[in-house]
mmCIF file as Biopython writes it, N, C-alpha, C and O atoms, coordinates in Angstrom:
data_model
#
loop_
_atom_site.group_PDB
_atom_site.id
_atom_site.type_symbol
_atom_site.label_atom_id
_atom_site.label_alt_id
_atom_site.label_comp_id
_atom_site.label_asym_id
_atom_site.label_entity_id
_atom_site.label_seq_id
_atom_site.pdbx_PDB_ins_code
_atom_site.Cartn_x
_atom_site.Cartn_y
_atom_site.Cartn_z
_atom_site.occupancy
_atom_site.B_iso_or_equiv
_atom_site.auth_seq_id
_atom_site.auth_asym_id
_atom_site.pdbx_PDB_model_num
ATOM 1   N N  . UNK A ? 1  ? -7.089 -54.708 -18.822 1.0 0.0 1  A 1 
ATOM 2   C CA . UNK A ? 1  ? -7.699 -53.458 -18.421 1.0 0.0 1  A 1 
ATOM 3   C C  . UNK A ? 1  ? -6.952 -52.311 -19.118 1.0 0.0 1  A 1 
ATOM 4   O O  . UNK A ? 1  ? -5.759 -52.069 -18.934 1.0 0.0 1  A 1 
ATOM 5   N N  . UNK A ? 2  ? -7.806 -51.596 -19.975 1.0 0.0 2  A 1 
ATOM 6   C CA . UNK A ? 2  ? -7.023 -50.580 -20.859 1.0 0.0 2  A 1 
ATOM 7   C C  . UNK A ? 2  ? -6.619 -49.428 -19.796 1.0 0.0 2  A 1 
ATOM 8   O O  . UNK A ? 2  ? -7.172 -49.323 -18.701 1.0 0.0 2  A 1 
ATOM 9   N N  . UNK A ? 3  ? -5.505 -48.509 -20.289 1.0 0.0 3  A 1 
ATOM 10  C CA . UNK A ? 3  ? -5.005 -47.401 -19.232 1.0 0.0 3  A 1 
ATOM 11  C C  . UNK A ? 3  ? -6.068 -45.808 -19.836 1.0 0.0 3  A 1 
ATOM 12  O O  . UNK A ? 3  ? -6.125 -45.437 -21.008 1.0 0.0 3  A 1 
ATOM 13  N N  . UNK A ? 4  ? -6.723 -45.194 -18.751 1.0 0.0 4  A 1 
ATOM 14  C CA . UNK A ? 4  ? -7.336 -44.346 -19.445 1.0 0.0 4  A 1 
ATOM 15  C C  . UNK A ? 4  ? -6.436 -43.202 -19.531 1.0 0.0 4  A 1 
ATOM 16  O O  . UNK A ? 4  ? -5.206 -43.226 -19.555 1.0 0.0 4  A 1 
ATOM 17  N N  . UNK A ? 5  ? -7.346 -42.031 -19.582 1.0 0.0 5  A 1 
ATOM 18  C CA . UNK A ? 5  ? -6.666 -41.072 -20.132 1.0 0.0 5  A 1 
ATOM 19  C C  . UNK A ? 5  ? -6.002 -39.855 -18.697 1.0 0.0 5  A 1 
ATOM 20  O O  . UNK A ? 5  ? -5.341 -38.826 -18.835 1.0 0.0 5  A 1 
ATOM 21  N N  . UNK A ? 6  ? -6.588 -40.609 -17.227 1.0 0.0 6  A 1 
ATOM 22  C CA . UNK A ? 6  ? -5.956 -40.160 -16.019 1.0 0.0 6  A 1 
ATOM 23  C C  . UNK A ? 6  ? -4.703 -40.993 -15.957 1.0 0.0 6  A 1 
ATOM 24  O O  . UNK A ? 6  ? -3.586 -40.560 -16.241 1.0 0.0 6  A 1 
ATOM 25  N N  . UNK A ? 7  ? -4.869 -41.755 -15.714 1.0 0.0 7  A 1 
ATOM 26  C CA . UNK A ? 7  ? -3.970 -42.719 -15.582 1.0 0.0 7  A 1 
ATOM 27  C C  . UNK A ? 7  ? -2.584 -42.023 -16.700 1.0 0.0 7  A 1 
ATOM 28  O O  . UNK A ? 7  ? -1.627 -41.445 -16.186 1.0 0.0 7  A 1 
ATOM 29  N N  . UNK A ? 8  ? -2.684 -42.178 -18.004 1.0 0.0 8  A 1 
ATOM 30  C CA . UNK A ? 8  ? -1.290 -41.217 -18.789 1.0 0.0 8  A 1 
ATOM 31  C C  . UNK A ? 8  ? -1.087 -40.190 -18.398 1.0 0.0 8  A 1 
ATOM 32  O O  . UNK A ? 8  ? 0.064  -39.777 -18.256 1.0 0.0 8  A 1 
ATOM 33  N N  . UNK A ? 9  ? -2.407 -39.309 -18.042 1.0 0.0 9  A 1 
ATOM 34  C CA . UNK A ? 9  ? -1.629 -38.178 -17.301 1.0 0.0 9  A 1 
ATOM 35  C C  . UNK A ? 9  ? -0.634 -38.287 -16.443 1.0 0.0 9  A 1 
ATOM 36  O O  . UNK A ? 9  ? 0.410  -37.674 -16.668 1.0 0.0 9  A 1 
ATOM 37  N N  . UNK A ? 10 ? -0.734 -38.854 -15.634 1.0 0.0 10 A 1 
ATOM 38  C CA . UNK A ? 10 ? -0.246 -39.332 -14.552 1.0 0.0 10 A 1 
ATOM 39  C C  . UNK A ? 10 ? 1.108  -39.388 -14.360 1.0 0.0 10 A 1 
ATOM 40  O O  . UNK A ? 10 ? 1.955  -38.663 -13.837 1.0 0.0 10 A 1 
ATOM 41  N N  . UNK A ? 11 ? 1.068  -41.161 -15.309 1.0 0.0 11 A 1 
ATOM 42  C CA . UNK A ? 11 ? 1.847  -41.563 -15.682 1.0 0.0 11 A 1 
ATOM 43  C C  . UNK A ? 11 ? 3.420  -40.219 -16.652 1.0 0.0 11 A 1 
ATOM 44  O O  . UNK A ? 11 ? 4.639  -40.343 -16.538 1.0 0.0 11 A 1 
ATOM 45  N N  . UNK A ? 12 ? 2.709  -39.230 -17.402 1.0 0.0 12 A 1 
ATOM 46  C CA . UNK A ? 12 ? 3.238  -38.300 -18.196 1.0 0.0 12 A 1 
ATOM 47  C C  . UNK A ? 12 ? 4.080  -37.211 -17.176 1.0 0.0 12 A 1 
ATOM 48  O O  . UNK A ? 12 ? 5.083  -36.592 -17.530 1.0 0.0 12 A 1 
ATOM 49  N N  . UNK A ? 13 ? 3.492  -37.130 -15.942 1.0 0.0 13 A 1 
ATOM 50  C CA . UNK A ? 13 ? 3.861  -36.252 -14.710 1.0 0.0 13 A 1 
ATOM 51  C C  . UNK A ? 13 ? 4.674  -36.757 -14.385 1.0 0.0 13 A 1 
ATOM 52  O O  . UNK A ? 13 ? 5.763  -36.195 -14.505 1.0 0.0 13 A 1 
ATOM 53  N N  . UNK A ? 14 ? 4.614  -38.036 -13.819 1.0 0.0 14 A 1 
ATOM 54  C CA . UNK A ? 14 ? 5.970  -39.007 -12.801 1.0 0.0 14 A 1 
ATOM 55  C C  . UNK A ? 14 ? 7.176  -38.504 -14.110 1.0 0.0 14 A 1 
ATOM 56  O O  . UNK A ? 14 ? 8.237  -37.921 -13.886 1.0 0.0 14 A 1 
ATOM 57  N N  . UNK A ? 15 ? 6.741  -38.850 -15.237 1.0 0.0 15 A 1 
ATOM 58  C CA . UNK A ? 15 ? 8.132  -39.016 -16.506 1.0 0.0 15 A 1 
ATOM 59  C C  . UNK A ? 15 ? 8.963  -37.695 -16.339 1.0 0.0 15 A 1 
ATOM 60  O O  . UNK A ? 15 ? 10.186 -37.636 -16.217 1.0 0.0 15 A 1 
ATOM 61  N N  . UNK A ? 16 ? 7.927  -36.467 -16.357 1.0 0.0 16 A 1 
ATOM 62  C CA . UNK A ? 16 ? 8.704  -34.889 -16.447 1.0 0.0 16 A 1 
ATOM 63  C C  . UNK A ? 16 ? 8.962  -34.651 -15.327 1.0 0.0 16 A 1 
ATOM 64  O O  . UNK A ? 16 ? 9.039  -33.422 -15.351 1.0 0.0 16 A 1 
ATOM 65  N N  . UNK A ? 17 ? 9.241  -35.087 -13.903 1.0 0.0 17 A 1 
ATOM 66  C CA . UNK A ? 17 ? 9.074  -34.900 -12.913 1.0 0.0 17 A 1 
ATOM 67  C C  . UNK A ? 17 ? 10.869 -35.769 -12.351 1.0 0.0 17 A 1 
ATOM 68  O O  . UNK A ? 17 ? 11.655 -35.385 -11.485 1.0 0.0 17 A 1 
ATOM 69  N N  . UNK A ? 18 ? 10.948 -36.902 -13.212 1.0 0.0 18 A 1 
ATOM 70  C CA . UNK A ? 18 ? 11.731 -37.794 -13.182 1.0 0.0 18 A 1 
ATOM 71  C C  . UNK A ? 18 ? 12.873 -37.472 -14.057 1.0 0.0 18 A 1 
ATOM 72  O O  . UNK A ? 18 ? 13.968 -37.629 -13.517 1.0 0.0 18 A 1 
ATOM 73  N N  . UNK A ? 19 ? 12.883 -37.068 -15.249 1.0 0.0 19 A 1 
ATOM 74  C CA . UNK A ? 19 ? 13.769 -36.641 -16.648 1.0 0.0 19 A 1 
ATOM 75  C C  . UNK A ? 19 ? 13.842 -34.704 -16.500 1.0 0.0 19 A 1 
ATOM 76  O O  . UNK A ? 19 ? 14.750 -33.876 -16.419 1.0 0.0 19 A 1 
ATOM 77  N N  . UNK A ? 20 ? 12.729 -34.675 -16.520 1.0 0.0 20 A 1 
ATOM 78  C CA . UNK A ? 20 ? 12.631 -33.123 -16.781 1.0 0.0 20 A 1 
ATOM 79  C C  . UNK A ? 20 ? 12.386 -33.022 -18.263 1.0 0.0 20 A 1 
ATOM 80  O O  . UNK A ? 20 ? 12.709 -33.832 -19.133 1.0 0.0 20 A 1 
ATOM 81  N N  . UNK A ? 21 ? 11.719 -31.812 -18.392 1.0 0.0 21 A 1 
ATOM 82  C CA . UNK A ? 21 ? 10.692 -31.656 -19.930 1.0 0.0 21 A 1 
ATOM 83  C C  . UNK A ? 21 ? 12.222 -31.499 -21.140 1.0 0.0 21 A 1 
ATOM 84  O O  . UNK A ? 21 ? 12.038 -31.745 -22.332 1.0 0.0 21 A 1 
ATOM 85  N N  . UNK A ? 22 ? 13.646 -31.074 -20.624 1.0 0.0 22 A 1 
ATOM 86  C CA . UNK A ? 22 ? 14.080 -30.900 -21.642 1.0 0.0 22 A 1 
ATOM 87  C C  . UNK A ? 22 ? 14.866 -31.939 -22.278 1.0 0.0 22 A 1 
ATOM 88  O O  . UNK A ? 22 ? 15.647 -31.803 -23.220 1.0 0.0 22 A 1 
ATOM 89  N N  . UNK A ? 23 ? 14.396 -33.559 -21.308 1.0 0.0 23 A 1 
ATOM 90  C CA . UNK A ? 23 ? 15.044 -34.391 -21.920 1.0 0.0 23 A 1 
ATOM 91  C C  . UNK A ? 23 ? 14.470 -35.549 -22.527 1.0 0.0 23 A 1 
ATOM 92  O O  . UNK A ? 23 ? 15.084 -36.469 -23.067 1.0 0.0 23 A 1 
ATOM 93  N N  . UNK A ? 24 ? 12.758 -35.370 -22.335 1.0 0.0 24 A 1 
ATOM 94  C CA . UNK A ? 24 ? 12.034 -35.922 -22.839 1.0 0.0 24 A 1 
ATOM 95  C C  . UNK A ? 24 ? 12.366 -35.894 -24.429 1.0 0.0 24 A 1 
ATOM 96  O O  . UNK A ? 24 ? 12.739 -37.037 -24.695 1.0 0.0 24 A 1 
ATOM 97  N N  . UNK A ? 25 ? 12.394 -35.159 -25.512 1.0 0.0 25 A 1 
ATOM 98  C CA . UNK A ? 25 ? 12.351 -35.192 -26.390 1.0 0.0 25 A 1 
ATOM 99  C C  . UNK A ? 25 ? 12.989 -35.987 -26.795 1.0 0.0 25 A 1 
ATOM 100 O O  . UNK A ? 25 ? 12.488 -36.788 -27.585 1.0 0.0 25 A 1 
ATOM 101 N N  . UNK A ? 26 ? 14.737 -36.123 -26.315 1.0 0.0 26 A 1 
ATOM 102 C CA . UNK A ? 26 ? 16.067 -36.726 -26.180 1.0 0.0 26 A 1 
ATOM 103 C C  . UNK A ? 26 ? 15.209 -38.604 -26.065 1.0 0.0 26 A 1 
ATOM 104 O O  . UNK A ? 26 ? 15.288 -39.456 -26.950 1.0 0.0 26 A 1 
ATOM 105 N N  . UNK A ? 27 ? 14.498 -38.748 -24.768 1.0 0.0 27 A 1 
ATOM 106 C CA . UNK A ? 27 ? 14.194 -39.967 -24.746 1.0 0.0 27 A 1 
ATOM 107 C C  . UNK A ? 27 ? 13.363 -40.528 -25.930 1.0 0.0 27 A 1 
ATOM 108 O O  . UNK A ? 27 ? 13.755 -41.496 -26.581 1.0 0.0 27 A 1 
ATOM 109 N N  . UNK A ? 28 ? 12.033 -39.787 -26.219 1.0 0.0 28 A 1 
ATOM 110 C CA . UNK A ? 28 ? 11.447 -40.046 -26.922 1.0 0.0 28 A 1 
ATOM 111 C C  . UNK A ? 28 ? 11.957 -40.390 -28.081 1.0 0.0 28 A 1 
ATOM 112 O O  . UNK A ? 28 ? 11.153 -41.087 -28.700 1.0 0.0 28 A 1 
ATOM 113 N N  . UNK A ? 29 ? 13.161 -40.169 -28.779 1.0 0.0 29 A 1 
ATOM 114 C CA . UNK A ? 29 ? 13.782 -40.229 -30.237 1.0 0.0 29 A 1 
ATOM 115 C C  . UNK A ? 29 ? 14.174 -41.421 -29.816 1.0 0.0 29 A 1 
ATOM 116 O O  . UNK A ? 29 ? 13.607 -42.408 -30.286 1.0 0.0 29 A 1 
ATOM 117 N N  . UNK A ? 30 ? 15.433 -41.613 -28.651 1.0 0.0 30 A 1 
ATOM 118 C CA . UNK A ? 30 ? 16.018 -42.659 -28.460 1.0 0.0 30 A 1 
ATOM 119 C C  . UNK A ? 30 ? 14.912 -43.716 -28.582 1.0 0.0 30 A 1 
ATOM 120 O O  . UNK A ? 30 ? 15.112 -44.488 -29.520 1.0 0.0 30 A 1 
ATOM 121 N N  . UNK A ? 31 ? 13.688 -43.970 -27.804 1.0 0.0 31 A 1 
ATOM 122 C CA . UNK A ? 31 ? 12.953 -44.767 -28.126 1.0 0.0 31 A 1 
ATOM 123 C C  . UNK A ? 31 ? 12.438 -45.362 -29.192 1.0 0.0 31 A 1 
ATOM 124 O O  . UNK A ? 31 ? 12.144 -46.554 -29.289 1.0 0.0 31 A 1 
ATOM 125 N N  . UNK A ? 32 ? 12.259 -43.987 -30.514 1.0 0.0 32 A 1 
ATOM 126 C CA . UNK A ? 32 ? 11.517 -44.498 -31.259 1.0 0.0 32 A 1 
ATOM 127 C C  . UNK A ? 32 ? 12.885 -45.221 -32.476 1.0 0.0 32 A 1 
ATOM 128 O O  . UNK A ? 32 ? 12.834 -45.707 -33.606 1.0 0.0 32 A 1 
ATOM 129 N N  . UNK A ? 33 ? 13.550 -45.055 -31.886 1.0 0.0 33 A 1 
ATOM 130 C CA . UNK A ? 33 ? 14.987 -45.229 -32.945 1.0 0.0 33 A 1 
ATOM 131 C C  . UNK A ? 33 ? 15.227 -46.424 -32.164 1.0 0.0 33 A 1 
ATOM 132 O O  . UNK A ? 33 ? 15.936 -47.069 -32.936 1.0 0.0 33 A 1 
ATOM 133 N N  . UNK A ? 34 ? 15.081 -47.164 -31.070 1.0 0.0 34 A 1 
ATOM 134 C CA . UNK A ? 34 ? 14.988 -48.299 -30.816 1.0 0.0 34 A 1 
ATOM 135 C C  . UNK A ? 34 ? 14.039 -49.167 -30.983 1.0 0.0 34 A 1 
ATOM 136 O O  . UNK A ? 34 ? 14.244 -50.222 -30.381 1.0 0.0 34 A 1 
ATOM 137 N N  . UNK A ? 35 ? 12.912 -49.102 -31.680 1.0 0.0 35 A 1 
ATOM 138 C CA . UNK A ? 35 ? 11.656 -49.888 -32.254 1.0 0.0 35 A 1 
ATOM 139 C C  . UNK A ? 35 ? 12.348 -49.920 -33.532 1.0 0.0 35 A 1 
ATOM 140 O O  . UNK A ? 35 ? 12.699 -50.982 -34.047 1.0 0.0 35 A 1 
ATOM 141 N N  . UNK A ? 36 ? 12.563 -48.725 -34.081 1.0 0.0 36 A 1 
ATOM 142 C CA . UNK A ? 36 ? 12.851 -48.847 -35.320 1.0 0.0 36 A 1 
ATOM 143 C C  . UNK A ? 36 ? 13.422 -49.948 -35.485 1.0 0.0 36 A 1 
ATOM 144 O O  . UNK A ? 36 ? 13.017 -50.817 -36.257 1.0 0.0 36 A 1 
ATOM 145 N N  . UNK A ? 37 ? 14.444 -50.029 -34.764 1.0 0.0 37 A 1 
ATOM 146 C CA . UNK A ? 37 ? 16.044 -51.265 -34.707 1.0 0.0 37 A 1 
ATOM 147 C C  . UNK A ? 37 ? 15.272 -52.357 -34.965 1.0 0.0 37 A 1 
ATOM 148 O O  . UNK A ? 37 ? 15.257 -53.181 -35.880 1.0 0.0 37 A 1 
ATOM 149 N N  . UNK A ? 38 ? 14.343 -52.122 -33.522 1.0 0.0 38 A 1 
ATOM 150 C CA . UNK A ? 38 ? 13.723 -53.909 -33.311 1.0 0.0 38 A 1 
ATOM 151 C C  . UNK A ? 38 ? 12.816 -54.314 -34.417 1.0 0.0 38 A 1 
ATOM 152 O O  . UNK A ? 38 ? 12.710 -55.535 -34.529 1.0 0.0 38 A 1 
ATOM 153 N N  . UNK A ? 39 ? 12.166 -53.631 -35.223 1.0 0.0 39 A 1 
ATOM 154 C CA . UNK A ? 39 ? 11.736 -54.145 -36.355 1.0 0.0 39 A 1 
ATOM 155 C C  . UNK A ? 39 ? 12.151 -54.377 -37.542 1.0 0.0 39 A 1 
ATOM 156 O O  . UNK A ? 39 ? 11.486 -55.078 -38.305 1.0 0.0 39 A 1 
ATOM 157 N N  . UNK A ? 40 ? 13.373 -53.805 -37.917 1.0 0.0 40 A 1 
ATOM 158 C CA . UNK A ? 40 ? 14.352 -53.934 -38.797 1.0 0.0 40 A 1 
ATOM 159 C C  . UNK A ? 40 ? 14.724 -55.335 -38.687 1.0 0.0 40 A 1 
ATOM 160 O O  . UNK A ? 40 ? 14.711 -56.101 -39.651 1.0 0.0 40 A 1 
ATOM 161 N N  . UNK A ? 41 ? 15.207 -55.818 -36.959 1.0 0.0 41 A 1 
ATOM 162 C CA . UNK A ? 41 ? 15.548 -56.964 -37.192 1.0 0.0 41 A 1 
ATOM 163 C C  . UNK A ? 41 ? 14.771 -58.017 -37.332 1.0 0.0 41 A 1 
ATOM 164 O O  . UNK A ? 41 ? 15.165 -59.123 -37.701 1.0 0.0 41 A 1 
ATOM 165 N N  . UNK A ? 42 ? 13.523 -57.694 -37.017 1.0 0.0 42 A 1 
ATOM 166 C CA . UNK A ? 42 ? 12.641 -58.702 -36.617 1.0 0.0 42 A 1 
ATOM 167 C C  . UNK A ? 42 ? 12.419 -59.415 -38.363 1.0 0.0 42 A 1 
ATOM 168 O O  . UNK A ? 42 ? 12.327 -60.596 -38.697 1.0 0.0 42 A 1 
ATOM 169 N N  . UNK A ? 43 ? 12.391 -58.261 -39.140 1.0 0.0 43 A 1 
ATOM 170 C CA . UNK A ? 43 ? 12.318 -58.321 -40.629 1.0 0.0 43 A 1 
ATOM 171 C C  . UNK A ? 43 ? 13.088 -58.962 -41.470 1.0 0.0 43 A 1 
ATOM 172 O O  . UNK A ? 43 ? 12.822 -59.513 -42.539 1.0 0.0 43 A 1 
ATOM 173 N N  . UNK A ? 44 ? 14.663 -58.768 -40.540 1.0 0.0 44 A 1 
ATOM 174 C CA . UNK A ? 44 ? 15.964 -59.568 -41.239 1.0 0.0 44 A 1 
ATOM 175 C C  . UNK A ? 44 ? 15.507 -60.981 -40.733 1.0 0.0 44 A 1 
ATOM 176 O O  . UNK A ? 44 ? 15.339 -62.047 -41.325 1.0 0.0 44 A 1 
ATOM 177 N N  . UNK A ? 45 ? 15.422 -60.748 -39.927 1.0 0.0 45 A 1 
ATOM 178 C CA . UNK A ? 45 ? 15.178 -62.512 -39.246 1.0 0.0 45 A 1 
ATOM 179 C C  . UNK A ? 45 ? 13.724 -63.203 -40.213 1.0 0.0 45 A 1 
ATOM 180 O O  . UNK A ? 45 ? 13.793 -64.382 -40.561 1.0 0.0 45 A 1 
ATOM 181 N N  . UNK A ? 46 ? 12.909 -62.659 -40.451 1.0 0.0 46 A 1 
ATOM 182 C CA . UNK A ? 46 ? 12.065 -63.332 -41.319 1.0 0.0 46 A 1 
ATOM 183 C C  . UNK A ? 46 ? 12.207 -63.525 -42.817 1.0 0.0 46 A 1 
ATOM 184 O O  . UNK A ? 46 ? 11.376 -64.221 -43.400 1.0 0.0 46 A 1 
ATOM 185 N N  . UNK A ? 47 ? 13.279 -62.913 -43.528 1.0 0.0 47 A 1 
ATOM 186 C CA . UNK A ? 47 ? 13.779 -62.565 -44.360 1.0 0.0 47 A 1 
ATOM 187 C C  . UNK A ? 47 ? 15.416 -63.925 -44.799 1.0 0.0 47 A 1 
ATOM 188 O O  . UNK A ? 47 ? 15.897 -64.349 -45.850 1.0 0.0 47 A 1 
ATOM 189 N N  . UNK A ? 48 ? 15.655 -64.091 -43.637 1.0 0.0 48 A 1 
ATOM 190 C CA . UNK A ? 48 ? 16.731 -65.344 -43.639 1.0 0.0 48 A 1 
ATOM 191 C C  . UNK A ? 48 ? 15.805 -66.641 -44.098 1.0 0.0 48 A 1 
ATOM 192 O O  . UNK A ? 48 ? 14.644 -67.014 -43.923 1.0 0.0 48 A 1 
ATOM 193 N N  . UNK A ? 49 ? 17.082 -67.149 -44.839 1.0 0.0 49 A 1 
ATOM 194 C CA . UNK A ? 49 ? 16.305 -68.719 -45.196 1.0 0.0 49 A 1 
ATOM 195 C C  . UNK A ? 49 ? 16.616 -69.789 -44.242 1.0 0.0 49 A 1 
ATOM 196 O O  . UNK A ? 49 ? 17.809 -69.743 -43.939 1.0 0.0 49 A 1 
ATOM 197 N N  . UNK A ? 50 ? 15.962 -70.759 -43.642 1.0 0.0 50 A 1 
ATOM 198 C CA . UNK A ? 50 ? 16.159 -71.452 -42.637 1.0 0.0 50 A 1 
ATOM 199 C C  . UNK A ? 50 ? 17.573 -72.201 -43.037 1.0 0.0 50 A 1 
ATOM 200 O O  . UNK A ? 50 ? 17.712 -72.640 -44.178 1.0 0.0 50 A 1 
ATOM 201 N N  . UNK A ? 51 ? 18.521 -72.316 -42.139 1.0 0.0 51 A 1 
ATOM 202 C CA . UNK A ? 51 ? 19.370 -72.520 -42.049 1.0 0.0 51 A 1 
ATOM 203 C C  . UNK A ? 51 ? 18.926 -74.053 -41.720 1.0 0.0 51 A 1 
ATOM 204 O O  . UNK A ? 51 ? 17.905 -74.377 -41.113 1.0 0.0 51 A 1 
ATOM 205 N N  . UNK A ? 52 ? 20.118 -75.097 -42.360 1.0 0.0 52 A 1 
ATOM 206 C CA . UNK A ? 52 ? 19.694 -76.280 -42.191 1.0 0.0 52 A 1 
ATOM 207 C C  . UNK A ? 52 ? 20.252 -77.053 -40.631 1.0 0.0 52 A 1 
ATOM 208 O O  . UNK A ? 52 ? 21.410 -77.126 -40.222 1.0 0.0 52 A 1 
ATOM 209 N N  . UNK A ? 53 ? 19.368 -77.412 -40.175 1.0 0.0 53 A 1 
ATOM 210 C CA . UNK A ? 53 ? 19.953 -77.930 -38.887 1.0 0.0 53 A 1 
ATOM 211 C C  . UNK A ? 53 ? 20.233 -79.163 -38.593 1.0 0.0 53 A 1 
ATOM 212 O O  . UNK A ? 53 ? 19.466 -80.065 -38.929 1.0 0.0 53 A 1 
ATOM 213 N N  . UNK A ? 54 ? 21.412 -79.409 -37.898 1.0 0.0 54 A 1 
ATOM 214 C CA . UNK A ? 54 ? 22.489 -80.389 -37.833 1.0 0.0 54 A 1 
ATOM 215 C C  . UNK A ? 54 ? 20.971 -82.048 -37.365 1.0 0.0 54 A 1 
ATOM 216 O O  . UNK A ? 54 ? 19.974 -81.839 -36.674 1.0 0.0 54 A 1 
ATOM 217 N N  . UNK A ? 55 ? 21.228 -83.063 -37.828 1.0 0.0 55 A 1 
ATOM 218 C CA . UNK A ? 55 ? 20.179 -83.782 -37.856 1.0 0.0 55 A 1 
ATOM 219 C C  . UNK A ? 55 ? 20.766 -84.249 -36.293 1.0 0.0 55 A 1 
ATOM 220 O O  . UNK A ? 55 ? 21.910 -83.892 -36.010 1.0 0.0 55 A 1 
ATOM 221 N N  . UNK A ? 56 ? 20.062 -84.962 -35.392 1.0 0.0 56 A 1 
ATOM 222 C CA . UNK A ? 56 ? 20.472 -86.034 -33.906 1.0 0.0 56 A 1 
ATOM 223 C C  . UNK A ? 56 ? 20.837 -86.851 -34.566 1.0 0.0 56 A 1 
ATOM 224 O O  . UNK A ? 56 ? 20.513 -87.056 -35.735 1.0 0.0 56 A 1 
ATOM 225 N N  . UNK A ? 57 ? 21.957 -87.753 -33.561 1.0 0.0 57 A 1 
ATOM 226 C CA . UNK A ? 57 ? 22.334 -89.232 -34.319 1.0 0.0 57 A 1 
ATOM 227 C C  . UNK A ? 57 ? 21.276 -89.814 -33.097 1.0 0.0 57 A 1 
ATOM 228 O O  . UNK A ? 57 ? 20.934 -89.352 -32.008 1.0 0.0 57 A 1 
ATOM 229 N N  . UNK A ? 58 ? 20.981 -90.912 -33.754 1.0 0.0 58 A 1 
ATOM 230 C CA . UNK A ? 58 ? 20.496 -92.146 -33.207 1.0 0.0 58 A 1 
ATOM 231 C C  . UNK A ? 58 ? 21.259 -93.091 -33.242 1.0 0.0 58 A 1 
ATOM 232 O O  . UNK A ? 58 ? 21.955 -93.497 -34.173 1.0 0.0 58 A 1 
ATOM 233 N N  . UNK A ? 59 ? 21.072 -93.689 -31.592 1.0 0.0 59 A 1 
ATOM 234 C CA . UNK A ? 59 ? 22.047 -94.554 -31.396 1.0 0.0 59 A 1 
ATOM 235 C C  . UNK A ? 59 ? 21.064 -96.154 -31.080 1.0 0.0 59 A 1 
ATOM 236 O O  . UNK A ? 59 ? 21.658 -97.208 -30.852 1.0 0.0 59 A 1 
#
């Protein structure tokens, strides 16, 4: 069920209501500078060559 456009309002009120408008900005960076991260790594990690893994012994 998609969120409409009451619902973010909403949702946008509880946030400034909770932080206050002058620290939103503050969050918002932090956030987007934490995606950033997570796709950076997600990139290194696809970017590694499979490391060879130790075989089971059979007994």
């Amino acid at each position: 069920m998609p969120i409409g456009p009451t619902e973010l309002i909403i949702i946008l009120l509880i946030v400034v209501l909770l932080f206050g408008a002058r620290k939103l900005p503050e969050l918002a960076r932090g956030l987007g500078q934490s995606a950033k991260e997570f796709r950076k790594g997600l990139s290194e990690e696809e970017k590694k060559p499979e490391e060879s893994k130790p075989e089971q012994k059979q007994s």
